[in-house]
C-alpha positions as CSV (number, residue, x, y, z in Angstrom):
1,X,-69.7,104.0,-133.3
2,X,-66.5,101.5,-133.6
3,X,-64.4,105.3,-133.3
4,X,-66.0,105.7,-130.0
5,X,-65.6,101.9,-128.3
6,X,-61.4,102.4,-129.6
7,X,-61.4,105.5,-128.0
8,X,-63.3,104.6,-124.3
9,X,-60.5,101.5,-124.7
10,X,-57.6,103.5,-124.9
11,X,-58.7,106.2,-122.1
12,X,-59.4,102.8,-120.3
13,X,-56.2,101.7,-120.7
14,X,-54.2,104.5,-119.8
15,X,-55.9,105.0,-117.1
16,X,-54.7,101.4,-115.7
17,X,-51.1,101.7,-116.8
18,X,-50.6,104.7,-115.1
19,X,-52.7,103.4,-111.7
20,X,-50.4,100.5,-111.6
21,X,-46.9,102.8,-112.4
22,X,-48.0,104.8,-109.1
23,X,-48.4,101.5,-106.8
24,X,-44.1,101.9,-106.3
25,X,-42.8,99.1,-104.8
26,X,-43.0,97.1,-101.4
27,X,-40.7,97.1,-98.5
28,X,-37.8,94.8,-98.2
29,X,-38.6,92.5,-95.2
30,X,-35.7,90.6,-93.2
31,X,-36.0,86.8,-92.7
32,X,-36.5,87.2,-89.4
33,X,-39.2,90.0,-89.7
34,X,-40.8,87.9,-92.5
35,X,-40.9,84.4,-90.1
36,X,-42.0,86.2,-87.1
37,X,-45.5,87.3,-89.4
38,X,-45.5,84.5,-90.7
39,X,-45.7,82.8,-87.2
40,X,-48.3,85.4,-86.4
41,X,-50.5,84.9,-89.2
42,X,-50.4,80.8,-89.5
43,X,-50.3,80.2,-86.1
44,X,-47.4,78.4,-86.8
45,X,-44.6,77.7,-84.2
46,X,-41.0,76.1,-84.6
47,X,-40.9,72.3,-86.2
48,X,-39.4,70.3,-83.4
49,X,-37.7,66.6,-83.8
50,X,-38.6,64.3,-81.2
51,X,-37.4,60.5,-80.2
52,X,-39.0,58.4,-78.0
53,X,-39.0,54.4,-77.0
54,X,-42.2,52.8,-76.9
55,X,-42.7,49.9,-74.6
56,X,-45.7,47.6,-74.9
57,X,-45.5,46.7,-78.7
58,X,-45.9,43.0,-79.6
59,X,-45.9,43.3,-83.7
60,X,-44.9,45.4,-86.3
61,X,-48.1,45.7,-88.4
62,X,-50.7,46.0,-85.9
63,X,-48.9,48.2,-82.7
64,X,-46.5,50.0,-84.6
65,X,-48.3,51.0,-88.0
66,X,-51.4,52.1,-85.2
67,X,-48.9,54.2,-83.2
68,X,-47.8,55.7,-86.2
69,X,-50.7,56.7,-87.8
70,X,-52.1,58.3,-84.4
71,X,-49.1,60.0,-84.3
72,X,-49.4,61.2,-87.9
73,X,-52.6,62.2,-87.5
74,X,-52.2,65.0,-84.9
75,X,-52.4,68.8,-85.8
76,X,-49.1,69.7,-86.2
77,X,-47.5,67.1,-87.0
78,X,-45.5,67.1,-89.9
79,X,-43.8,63.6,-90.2
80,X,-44.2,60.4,-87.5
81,X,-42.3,56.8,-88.0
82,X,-42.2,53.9,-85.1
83,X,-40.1,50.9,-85.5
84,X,-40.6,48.2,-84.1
85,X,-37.2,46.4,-84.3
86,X,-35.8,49.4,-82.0
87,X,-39.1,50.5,-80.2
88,X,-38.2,53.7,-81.0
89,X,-40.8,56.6,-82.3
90,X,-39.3,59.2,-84.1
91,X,-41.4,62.6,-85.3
92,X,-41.2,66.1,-86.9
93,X,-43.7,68.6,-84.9
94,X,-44.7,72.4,-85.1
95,X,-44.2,73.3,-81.0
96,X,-47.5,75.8,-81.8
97,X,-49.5,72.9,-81.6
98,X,-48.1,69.7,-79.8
99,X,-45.8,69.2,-77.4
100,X,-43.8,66.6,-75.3
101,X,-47.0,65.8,-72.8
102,X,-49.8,65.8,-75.4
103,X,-47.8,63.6,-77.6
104,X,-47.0,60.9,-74.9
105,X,-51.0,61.0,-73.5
106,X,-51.8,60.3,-77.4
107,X,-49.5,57.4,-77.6
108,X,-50.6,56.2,-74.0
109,X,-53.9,56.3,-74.5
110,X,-53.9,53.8,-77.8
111,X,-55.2,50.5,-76.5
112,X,-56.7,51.4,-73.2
113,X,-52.4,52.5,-71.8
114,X,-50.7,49.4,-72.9
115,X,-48.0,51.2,-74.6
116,X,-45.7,53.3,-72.4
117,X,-43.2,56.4,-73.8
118,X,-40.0,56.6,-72.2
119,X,-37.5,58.3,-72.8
120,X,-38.6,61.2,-74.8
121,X,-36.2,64.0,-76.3
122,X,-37.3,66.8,-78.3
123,X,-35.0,69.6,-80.1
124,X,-35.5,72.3,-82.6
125,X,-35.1,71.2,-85.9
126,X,-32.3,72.4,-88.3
């Protein structure tokens, strides 16, 4: 009986080592080929770096660490800081999911509108 189980393993076997020798080998891919299914497959667009000033602010703990974590908060959004010293809101952002105007009605919207965005720049990150 032990013959028999050795020799259904070793058919077994074989048979799986030779399946996996006849899988050959997958196409090379170029960057650019691999990104743009990426893009297609996560839904993901181009991380963007965007600066804005942010007027209406009276204190560094309670206006700027709120902004912040709004900001931070949003889909897409891979990276959000406001200072308050420089009113200045700086933020990392996949262009798939947020852009200029949605950011600037999140930040306006905090506090029934007392903060105002000015200023705002965005570029592609590098």
């Amino acid at each position: 009986m032990k013959i028999t189980k050795y020799i259904a393993g070793f058919a077994l076997s074989i048979v799986l080592l030779s399946a996996c020798k006849e899988a050959g080998k997958p196409e090379a891919v170029s960057a650019d080929q691999e990104e743009k299914v990426l893009t297609e497959v996560s839904g993901t667009g181009a991380i963007e770096q965007a600066s804005f000033e942010v007027e209406g602010m009276t204190c560094a703990l309670g206006c700027a660490k709120l902004i912040e974590s709004k900001l931070a908060a949003l889909d897409g959004v891979k990276m959000a800081k406001v200072d308050f010293e420089t009113k200045k809101a700086t933020l990392e952002f996949d262009d798939s999911k947020q852009n200029a105007e949605t950011i600037t009605k999140t930040v306006e919207k905090i506090a029934n509108g007392i903060y105002k965005v000015s200023h705002f720049e965005a570029k592609k990150a590098s």
